[in-house]
C-alpha positions in Angstrom: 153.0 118.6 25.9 153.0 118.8 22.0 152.1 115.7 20.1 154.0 117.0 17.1 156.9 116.9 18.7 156.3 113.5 20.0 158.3 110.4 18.5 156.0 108.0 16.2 155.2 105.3 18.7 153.4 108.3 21.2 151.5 109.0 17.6 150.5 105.6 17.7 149.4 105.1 21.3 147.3 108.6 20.8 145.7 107.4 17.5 144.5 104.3 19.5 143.3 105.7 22.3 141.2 107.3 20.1 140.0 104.6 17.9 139.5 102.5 21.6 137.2 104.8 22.8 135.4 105.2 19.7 135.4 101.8 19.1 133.0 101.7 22.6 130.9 103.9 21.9 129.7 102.2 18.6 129.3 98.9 20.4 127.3 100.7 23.4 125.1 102.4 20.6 124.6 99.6 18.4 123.8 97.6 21.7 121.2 100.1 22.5 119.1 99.9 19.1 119.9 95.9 19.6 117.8 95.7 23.0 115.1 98.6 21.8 114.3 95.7 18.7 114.8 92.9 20.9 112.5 94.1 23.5 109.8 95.2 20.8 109.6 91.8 19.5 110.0 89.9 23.0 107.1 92.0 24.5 105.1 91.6 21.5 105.1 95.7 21.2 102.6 95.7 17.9 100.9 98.8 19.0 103.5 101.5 17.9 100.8 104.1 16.3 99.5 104.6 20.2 103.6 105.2 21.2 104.2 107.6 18.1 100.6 109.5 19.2 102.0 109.6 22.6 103.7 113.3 22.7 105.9 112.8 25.5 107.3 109.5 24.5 107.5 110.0 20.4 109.7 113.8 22.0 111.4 111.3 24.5 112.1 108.6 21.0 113.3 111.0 18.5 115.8 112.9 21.0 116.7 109.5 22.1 116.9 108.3 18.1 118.8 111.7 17.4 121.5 111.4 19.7 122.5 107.9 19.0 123.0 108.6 15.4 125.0 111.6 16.5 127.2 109.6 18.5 127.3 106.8 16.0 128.6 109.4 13.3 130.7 110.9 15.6 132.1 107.6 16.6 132.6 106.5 13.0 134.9 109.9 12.3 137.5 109.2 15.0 138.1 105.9 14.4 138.3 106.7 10.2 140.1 109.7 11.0 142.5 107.6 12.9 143.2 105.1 10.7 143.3 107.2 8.2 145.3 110.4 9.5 143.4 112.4 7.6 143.8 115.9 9.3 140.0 116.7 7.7 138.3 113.9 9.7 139.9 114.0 12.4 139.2 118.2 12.8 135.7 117.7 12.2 136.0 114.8 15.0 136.9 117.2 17.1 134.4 120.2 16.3 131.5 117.7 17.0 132.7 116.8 20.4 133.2 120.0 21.1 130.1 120.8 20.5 129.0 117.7 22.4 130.9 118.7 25.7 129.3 122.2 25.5 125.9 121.2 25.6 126.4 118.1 28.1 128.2 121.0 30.4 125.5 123.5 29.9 122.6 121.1 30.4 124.5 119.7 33.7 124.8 123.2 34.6 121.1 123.9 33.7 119.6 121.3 35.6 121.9 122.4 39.2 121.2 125.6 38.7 117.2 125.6 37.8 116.6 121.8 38.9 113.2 123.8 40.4 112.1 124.6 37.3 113.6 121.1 35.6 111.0 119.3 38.7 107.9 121.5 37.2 108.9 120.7 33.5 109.0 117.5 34.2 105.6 117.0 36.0 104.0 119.3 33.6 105.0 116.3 31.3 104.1 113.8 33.6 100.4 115.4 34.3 100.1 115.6 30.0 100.7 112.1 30.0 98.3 111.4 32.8 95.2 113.3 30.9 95.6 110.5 27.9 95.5 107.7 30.4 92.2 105.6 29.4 92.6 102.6 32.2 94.1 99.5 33.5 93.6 97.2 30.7 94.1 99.6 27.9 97.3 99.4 25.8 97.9 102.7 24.9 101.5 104.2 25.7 100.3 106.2 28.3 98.1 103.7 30.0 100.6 101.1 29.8 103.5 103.5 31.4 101.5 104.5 34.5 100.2 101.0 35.2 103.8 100.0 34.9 105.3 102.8 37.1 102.7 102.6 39.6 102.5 98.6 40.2 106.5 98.4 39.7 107.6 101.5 42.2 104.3 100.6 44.5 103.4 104.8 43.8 100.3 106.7 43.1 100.4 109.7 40.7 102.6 112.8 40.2 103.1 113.4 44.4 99.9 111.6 45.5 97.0 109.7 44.5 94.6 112.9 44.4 96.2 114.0 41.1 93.9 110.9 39.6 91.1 113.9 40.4 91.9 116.5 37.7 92.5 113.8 34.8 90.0 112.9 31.5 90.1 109.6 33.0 88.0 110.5 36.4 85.7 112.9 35.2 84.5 109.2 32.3 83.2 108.0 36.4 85.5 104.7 36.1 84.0 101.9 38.5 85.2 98.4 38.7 83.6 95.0 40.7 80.8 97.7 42.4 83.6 100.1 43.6 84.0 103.9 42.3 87.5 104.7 41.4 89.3 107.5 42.8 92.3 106.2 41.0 93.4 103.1 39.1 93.9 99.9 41.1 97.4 99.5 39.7 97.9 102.5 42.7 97.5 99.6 45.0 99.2 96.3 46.0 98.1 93.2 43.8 98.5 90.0 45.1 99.9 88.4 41.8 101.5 91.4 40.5 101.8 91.0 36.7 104.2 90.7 34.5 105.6 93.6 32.0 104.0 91.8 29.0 100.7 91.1 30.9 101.1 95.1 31.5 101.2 96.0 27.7 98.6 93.4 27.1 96.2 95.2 29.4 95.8 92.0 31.2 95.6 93.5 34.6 93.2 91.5 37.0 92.6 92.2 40.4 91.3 89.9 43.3 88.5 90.6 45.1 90.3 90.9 47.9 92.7 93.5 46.0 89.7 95.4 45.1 88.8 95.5 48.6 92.0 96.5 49.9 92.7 99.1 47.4 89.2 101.4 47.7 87.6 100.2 51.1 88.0 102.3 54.4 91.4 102.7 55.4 92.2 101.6 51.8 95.6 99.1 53.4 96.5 98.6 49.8 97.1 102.3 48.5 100.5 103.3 47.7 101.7 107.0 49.3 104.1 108.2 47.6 103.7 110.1 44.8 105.8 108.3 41.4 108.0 111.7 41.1 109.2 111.9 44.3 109.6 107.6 44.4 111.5 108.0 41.2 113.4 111.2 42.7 114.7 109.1 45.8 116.0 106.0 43.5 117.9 108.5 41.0 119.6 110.6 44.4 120.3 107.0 45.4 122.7 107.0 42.7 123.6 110.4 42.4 127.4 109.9 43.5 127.7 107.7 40.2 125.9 109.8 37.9 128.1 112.8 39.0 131.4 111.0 38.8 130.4 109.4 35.2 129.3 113.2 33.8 133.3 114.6 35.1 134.6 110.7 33.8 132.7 111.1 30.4 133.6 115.2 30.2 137.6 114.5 30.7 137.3 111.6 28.6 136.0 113.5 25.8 138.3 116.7 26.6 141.2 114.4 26.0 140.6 112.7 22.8 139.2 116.3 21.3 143.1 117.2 22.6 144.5 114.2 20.9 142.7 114.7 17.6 144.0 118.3 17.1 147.3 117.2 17.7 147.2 114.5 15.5 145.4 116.4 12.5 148.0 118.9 13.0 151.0 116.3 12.9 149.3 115.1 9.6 149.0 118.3 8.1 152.2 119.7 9.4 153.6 116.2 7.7 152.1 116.7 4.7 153.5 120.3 4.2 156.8 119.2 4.8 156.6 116.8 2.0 155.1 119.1 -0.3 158.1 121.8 0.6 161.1 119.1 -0.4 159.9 118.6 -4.2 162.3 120.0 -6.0 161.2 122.5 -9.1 162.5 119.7 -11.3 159.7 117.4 -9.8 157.0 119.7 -10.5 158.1 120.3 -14.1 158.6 116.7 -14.6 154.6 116.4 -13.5 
């Protein structure tokens, strides 16, 4: 069905549709940035030189950082565009979805196809990350994310508590109240488990009786599972919705890069027309 051909009202309904949709994604982005600052100042997060050292979280921020502006800009287009009808934004609206749905497609693609190789990448990242780990009570990026991921999804390591062996942090010989470590005590059950601020703190303190649970025989305190394969579970637990949102978000986007061409090409098509009925007289006159 041809837009152009459509009567001024469907115009209307497509031009809204458009600025609807656009409309949402500015609110979701700007809602983003809103609880990143939010949680930076609630949590106290005064540490940010140990985050930007961190390689896999500063890669992690600026891709994040990158993409919302590109959606923000993108965002900003359709809805001027739209209000607007200006054929110009509203083409270039359309090129930078495009773009958008080919690399969304391809990377969904990517990871079903090679999700073997997507698992190693990942815990090649995860095992980087592990090597700058300095301790429980330390507040460095690193540090803070495993104690959180390990106390919070009651896990141990990359797929066990043995990858603790191979890190900078065991070979320093770490000991706490008379015990070696193997691994951290956050891989174990604490009876007062703390809080995410007490986390970035480093205000992690064990009982003695967590201690002893955690590294004596039979160690009843130790958590399993490996973090990957916890983490794994809960993301294939949702798995349904994260597929139907990619083919909701991919038609979504298919139809307003539709409705955008037809509407720059109503404009232009518009504006030729009223170019074509000035008379010679009017163009002399000018």
């Amino acid at each position: 069905m041809d837009l152009t051909n459509l009567s001024g009202k469907s115009l209307g309904l497509a031009r809204f549709i458009i600025i609807i949709f656009s409309a949402i994604v500015i609110v979701i982005t700007v809602g983003v940035v809103v609880l990143i600052c939010i949680l930076l100042f609630a949590y106290n997060v005064d540490d940010l030189s140990a985050i930007i050292n961190s390689q896999t979280v500063s890669s992690l921020g600026i891709f994040a950082m990158a993409t919302l502006g590109v959606l923000l800009f993108t965002a900003l287009l359709g809805i001027c565009g739209s209000i607007r009808q200006s054929g110009c934004l509203l083409k270039l609206f359309a090129f930078i979805l495009t773009i958008l749905t080919m690399v969304e497609f391809a990377a969904a693609c990517y990871y079903f196809a090679y999700s073997s190789e997507v698992d190693t990448f990942l815990k090649q990242e995860m095992a980087s990350s592990m090597d700058h780990y300095v301790g429980e009570n330390s507040t460095t990026a690193d540090s803070i994310a495993w104690n959180f991921l390990q106390l919070k999804f009651d896990c141990c390591g990359i797929d066990s508590h043995e990858d603790w062996d191979v890190t900078s942090w065991k070979e320093a010989d770490p000991s706490i109240g008379g015990y070696t470590q193997p691994y951290p005590y956050t891989c174990c059950t604490i009876e007062n488990e703390p809080s995410l601020k007490n986390i970035k703190d480093g205000y992690v303190p064990p009982s003695d009786t967590d201690l002893e649970n955690c590294y004596d025989t039979g160690t009843p305190g130790l958590h399993s599972k490996g973090c990957y394969s916890t983490v794994d579970e809960l993301l294939s637990d949702y798995g349904f919705y994260v597929g139907a949102g990619i083919v909701a978000l991919l038609s979504i986007q298919l139809l307003l890069i539709y409705l955008s061409c037809q509407i720059s090409t109503k404009a232009q098509a518009k504006n030729s027309f009223s170019f074509s009925k000035r008379s010679p007289d009017d163009n002399n006159e000018k």
